[in-house]
C-alpha positions as CSV (number, residue, x, y, z in Angstrom):
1,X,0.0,0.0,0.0
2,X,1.1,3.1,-1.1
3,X,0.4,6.6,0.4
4,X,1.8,10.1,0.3
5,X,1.9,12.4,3.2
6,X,1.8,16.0,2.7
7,X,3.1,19.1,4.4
8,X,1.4,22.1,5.9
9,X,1.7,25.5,6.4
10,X,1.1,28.4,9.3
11,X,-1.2,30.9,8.3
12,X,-0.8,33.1,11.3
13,X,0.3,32.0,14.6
14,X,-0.2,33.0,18.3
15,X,1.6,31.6,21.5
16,X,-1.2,32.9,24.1
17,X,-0.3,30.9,27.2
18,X,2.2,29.2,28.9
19,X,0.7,25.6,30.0
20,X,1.5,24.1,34.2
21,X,2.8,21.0,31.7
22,X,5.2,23.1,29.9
23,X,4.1,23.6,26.7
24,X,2.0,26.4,25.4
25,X,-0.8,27.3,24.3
26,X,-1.4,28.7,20.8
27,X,-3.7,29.9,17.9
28,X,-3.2,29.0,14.5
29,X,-4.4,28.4,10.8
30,X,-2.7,24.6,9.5
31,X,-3.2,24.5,5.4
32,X,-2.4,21.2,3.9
33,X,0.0,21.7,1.0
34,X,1.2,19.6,-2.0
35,X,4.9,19.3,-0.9
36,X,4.8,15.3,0.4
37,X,6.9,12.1,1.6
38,X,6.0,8.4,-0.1
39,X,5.0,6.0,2.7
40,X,4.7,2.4,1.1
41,X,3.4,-0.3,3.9
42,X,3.6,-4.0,2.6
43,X,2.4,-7.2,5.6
44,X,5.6,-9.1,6.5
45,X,6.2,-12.3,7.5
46,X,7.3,-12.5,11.7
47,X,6.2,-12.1,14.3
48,X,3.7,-9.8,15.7
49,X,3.6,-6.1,16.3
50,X,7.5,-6.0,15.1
51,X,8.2,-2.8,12.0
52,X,10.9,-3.3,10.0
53,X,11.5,0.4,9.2
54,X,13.4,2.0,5.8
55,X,14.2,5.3,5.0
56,X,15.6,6.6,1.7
57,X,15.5,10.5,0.5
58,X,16.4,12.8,3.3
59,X,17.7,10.4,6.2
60,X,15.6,10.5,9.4
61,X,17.9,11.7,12.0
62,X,16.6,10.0,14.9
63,X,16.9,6.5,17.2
64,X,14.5,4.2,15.3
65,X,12.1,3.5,18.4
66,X,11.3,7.1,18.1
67,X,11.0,7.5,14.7
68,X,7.4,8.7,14.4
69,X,6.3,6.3,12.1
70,X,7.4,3.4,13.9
71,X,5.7,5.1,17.2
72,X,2.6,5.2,15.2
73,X,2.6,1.4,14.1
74,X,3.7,0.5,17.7
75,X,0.7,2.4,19.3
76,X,-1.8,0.9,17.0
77,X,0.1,-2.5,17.2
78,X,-0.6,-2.7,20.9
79,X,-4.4,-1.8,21.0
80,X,-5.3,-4.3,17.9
81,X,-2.6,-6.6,17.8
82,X,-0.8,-5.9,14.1
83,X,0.9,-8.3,12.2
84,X,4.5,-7.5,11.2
85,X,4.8,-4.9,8.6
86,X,7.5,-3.6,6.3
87,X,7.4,0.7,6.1
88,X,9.5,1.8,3.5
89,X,9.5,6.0,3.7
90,X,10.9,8.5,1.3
91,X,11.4,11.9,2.6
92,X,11.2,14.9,0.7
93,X,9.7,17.2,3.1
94,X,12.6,19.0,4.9
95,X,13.4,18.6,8.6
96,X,13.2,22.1,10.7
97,X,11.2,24.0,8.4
98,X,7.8,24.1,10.3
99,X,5.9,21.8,7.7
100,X,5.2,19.3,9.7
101,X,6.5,16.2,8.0
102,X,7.5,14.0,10.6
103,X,3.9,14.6,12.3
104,X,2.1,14.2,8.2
105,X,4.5,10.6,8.3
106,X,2.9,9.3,11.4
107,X,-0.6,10.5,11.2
108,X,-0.4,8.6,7.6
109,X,0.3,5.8,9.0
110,X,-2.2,5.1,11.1
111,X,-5.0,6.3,8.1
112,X,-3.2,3.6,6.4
113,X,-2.8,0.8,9.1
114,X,-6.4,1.3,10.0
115,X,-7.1,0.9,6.0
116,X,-4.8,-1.9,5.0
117,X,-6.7,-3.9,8.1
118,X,-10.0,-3.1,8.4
119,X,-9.5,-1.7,12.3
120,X,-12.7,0.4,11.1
121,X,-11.5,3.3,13.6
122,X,-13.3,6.1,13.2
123,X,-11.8,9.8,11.7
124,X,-11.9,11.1,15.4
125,X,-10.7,8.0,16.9
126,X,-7.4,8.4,14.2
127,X,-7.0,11.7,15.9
128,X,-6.9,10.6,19.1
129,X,-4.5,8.6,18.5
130,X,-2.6,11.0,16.4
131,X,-2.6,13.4,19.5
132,X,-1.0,11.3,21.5
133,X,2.1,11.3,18.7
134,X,2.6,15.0,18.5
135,X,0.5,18.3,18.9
136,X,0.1,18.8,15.2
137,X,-0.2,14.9,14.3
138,X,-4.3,15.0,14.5
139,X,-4.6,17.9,11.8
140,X,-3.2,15.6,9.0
141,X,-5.9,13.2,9.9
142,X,-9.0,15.1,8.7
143,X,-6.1,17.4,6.3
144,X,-7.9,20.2,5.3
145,X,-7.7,24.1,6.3
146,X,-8.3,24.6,10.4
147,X,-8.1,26.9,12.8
148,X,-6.0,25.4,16.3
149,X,-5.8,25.9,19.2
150,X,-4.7,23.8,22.3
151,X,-1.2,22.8,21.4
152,X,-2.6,22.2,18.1
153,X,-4.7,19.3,18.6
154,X,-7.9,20.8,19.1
155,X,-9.1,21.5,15.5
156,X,-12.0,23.2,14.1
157,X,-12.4,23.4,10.1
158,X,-12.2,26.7,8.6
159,X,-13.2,27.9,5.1
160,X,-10.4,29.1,3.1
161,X,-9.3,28.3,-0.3
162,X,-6.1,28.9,-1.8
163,X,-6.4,27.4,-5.3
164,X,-6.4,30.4,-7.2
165,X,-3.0,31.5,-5.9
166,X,0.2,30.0,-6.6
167,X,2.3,28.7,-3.0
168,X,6.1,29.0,-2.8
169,X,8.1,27.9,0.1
170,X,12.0,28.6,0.7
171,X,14.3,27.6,3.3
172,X,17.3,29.1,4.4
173,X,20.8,27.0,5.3
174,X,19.9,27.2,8.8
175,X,17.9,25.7,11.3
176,X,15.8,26.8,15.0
177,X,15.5,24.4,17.9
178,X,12.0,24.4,18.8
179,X,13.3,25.3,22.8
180,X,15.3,28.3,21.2
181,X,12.3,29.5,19.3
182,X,10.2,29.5,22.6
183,X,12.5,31.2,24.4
184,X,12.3,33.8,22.7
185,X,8.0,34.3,23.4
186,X,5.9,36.5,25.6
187,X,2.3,35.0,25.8
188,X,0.3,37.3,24.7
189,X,-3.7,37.1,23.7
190,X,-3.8,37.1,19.6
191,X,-4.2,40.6,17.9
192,X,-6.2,38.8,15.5
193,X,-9.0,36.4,15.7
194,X,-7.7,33.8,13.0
195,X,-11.1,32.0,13.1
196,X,-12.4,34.9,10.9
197,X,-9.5,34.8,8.3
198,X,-11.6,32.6,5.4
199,X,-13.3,36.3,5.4
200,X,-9.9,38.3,5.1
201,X,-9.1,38.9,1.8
202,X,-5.5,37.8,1.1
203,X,-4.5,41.4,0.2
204,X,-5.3,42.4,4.1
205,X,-3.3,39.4,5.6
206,X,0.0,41.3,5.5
207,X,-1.5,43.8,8.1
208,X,-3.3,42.1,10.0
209,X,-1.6,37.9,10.2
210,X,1.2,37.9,12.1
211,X,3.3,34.5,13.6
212,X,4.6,35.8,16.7
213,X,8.0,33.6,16.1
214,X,9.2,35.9,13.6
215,X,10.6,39.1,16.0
216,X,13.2,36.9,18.0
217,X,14.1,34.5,15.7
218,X,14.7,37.3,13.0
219,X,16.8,38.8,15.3
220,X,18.8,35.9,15.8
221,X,18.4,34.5,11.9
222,X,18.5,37.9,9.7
223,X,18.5,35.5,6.5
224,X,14.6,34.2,7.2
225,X,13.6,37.9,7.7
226,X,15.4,38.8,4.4
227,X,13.8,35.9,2.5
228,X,10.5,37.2,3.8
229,X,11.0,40.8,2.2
230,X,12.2,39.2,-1.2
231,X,9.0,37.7,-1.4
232,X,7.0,40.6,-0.8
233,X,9.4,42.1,-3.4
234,X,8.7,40.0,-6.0
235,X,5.1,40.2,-5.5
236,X,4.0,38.0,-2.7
237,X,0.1,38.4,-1.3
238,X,1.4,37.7,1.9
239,X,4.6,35.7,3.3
240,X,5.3,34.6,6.2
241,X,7.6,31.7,8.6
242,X,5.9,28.7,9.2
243,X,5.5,27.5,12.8
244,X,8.3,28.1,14.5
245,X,10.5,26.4,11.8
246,X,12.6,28.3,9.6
247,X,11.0,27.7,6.3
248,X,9.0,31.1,4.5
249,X,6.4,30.6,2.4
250,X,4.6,33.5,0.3
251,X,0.8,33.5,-1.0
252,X,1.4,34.7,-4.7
253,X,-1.2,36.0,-7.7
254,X,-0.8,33.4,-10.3
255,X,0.9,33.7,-13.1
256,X,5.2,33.7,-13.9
257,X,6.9,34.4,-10.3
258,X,10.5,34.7,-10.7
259,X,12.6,32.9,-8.5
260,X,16.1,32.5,-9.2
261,X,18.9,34.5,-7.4
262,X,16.4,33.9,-4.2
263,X,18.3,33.1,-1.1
264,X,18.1,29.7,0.6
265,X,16.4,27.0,-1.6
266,X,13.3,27.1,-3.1
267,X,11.8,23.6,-1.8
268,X,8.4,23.7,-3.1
269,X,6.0,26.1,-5.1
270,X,1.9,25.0,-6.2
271,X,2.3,21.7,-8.4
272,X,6.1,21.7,-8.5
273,X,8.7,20.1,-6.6
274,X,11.9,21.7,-6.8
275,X,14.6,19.7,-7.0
């Protein structure tokens, strides 16, 4: 069985609380984007509840019981007894950016476990379990525009529609420890109300959308802020960092957007993988 998990981007993003468990609160829009990994998941002969794990593309820099995808066999594996399975996984989506791969890998996988056998578990029972993976795991179970809140697991659906714009997304050399990002926030209650975005024109967003990442870490990373402002210069709607990762994506009219001599590398833009 074959799959392909996608990436997402931050439209927008408040950090309005510190939590007592140490995480924050926040407000944000996730939009699902075409930029995606290959996930192939074939039964294998063993015995049960063992994954035999590959990775190809970009490596997965991580001890393999906490590679995500594993996790997310392991947990299902445990509730409804799995057979063994082979997961081969090619990454394309960049590590560090703030698209969410890792988190699009796992909550795959358990859409496609609970496909391949039958486990009939329901859309919010796949997010339940996604939640329990990461904060943003659950959103590429239903994957499709929401507003979030909570750490990002408590999702609402939101009506916005990018398809007559063109998407680009560029990251810089460099990457942000989530920790370092954070320590650079004041909670604060969001200027905006990003449940009402789907009735913000695009053309307003720059004024009004803000991810409250972006002060520190441009401080810290000057390159991201400077990739921001060639985007508007070259005629970006509206750009902004993603999460708190150090990609910069930019909301474009379509047509011919000219993109070479852009700093850092142009990973993605609407229906075409750069190479």
């Amino acid at each position: 069985m074959r799959i392909y998990p996608n990436a997402k981007i931050n439209i927008g993003l408040s950090v309005t609380e510190k939590r007592t468990d140490g995480f924050h609160n926040l407000e944000t829009v996730f939009y699902p984007v075409g930029l995606k990994d290959v996930l192939e998941i074939n039964r294998e002969e063993g015995p049960k509840r063992v994954c035999y794990f590959e990775n190809t593309g970009i490596a997965v820099d991580c001890a393999e019981d906490k590679n995500l995808v594993v996790r997310a066999y392991k947990l299902l594996a445990l509730a409804y007894d799995l057979p063994a399975v082979r997961i081969s996984l090619f990454k394309s989506i960049p590590f560090g950016a703030g698209l969410g791969g890792g988190s699009s890998d796992a909550a795959y996988t358990l859409k496609a476990l609970n496909e391949y056998f039958g486990l009939g578990i329901s859309e919010k029972g796949l997010e339940n379990y996604a939640s329990r993976l990461g904060s943003d795991c659950a959103f590429f179970i239903r994957n499709r525009p929401s507003f979030a809140c909570g750490k990002g697991e408590i999702l609402e659906d939101i009506d916005i529609q990018l398809d007559p714009y063109e998407i680009v997304i560029v990251k810089p050399d460099c990457n942000v420890a989530t920790a370092e990002a954070y320590a650079g926030i004041v909670p604060a209650k969001a200027i905006f109300d990003l449940r009402g975005l789907g009735k913000l024109p695009v053309t307003e967003w720059r004024k009004r959308v803000i991810n409250d990442f972006e002060t520190a870490i441009f401080a810290k990373y000057p390159v991201i802020q400077r990739i921001k402002e060639e985007l508007y210069g070259r005629g970006a709607l509206y750009a902004s960092m993603t999460g708190s990762g150090t990609g910069v994506f930019g909301i474009f009219p379509k047509g011919d957007v000219t993109l070479d001599t852009l700093q850092g590398t142009v990973i993605w833009r609407t229906d075409r993988h750069i190479e």
